[in-house]
KEKOL-791305 format. One record per residue (C-alpha): residue number from 1; x, y, z. Coordinates in nm, 4 decimals, padded with zeros to 6 digits. Example, Ala and Ser with C-alpha at 12.3 -4.5 7.8 and 13.67 -1.06 7.14 Angstrom:
2
<1; <01.2300; -00.4500; 00.7800>>
<2; <01.3670; -00.1060; 00.7140>>
***
This chain:
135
<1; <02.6457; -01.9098; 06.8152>>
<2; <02.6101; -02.2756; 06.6739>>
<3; <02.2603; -02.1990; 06.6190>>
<4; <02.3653; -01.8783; 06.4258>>
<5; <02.5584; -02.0695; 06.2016>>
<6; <02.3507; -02.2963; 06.0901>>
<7; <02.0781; -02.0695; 05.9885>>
<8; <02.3103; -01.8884; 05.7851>>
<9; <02.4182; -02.2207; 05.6023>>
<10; <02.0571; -02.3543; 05.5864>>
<11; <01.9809; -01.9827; 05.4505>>
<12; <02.2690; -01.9767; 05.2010>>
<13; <02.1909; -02.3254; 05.0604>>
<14; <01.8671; -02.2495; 04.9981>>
<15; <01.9329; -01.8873; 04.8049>>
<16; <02.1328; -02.1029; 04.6355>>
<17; <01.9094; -02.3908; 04.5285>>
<18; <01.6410; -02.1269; 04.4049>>
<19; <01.8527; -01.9081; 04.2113>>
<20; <01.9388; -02.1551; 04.0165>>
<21; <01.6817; -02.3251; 04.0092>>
<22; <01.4988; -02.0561; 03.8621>>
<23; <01.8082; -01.9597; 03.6829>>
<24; <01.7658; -02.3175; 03.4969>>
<25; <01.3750; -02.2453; 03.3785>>
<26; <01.5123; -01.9267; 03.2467>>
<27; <01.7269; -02.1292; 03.0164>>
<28; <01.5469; -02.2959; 02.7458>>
<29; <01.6415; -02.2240; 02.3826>>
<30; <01.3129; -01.9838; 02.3073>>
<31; <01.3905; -01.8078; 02.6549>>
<32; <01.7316; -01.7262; 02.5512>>
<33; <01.6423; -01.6741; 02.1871>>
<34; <01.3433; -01.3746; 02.3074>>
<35; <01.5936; -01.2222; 02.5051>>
<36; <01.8810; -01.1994; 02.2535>>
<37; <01.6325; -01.1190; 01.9945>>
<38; <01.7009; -00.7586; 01.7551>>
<39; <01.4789; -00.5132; 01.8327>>
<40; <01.4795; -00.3791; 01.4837>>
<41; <01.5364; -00.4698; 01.1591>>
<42; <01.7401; -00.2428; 00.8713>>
<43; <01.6189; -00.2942; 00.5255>>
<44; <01.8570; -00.2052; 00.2145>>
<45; <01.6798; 00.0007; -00.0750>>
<46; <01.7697; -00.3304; -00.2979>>
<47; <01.5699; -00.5193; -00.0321>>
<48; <01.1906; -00.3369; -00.0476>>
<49; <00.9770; -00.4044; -00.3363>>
<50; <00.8960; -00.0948; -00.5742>>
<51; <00.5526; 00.0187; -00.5670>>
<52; <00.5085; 00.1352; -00.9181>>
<53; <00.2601; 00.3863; -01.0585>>
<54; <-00.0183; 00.2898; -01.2515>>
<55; <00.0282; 00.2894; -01.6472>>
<56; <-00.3316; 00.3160; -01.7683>>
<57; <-00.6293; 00.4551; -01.5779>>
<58; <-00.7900; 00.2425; -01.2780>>
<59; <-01.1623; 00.1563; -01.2951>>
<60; <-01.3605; 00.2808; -00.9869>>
<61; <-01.3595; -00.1297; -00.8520>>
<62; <-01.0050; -00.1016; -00.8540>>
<63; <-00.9852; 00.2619; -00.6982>>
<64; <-01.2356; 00.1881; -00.4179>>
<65; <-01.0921; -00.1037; -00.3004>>
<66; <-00.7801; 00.0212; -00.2399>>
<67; <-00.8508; 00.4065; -00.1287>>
<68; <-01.2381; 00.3896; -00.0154>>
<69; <-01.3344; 00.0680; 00.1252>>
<70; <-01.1749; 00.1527; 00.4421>>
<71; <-01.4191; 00.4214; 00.5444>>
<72; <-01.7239; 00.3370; 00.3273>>
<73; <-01.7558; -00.0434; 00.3793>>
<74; <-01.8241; 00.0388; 00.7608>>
<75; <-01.9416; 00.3961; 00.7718>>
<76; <-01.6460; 00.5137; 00.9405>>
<77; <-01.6151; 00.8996; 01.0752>>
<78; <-01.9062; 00.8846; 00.9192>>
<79; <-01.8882; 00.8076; 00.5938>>
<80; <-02.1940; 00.7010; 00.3771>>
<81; <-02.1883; 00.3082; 00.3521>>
<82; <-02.1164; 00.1632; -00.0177>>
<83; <-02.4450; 00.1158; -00.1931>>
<84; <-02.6646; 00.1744; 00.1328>>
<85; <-02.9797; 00.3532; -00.0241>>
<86; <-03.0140; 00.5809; 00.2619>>
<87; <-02.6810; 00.7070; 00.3533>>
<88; <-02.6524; 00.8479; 00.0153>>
<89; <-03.0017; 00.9528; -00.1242>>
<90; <-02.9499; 01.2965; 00.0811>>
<91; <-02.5991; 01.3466; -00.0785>>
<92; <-02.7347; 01.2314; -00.4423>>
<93; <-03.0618; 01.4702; -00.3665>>
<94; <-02.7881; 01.7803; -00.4001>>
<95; <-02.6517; 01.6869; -00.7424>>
<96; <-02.4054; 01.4490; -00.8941>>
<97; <-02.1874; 01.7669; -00.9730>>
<98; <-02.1619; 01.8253; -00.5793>>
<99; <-02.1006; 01.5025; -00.5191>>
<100; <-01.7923; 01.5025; -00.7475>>
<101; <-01.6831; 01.7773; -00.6019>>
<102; <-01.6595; 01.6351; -00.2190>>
<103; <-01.4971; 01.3644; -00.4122>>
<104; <-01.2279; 01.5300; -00.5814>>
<105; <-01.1966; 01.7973; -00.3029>>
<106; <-01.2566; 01.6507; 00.0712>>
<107; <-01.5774; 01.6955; 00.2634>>
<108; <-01.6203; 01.6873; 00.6567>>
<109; <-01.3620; 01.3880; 00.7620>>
<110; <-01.3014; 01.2746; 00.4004>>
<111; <-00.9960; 01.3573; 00.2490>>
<112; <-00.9367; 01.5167; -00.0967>>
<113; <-00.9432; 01.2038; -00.3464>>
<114; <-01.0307; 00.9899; -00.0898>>
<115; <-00.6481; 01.0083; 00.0287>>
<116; <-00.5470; 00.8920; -00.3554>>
<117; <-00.3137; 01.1446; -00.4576>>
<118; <-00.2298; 00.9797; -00.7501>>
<119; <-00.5826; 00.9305; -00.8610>>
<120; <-00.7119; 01.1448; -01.1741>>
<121; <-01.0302; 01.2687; -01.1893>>
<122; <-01.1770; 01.0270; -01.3986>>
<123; <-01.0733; 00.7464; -01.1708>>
<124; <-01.1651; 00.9731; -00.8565>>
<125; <-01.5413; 00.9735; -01.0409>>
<126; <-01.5521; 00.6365; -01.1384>>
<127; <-01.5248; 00.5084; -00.7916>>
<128; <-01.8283; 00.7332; -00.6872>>
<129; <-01.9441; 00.5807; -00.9660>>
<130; <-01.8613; 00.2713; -00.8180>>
<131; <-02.0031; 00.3800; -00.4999>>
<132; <-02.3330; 00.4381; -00.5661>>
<133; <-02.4248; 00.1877; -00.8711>>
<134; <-02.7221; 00.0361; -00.8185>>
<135; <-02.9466; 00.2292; -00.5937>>
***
């Protein structure tokens, strides 16, 4: 029965001693502050810049690298690479005017505009323009 006793107490002592022990490490200040961290954030309307509309017309620099580049910089679903002679000379081969029109109006994986809705035409043209320049 002695025996029995004792291994309890040795037992409960040491529960003890690593519980908190490990309680302790659990502790420091960037422990605590992950834990009690928000898991969101609410913005207020007065708090997110205003993306505002373009006043004049873009050039097709401007227009590509912001709607194009994605895809066409690294040939993505297939897209033919900016200024890469032979991605494009079978798409040039059919006409400029079909061109334009996958342009303006999607083709295979490319969106219509090239996903700029608020593109004109002109701008929409200027950045196949921009596209294939030089070959």
């Amino acid at each position: 029965m002695e025996k029995s006793i004792r291994n309890i107490i040795i037992a409960t002592v040491a529960a003890l001693t690593f519980s908190t022990t490990s309680f302790a490490a659990g502790n420091s200040d960037d422990a605590i502050a992950e834990r009690i961290k928000p898991v969101g954030q609410v913005y207020l309307a007065s708090d997110v810049a205003v993306v505002e509309e373009p006043t004049g017309p873009r050039s097709g620099d401007q227009v590509y690298n912001t709607f194009c580049i994605a895809c066409h910089s690294t040939g993505a679903a297939g897209a033919p690479k900016t200024q890469n002679a032979a991605d494009w000379a079978p798409r040039i081969a059919k006409g400029m005017d079909v061109l334009n029109n996958h342009a303006l109006n999607g083709f295979n994986a490319m969106p219509a505009r090239g996903s700029c809705m608020n593109c004109s035409d002109d701008e929409v043209l200027a950045a196949v323009e921009h596209l294939i320049k030089g070959l």
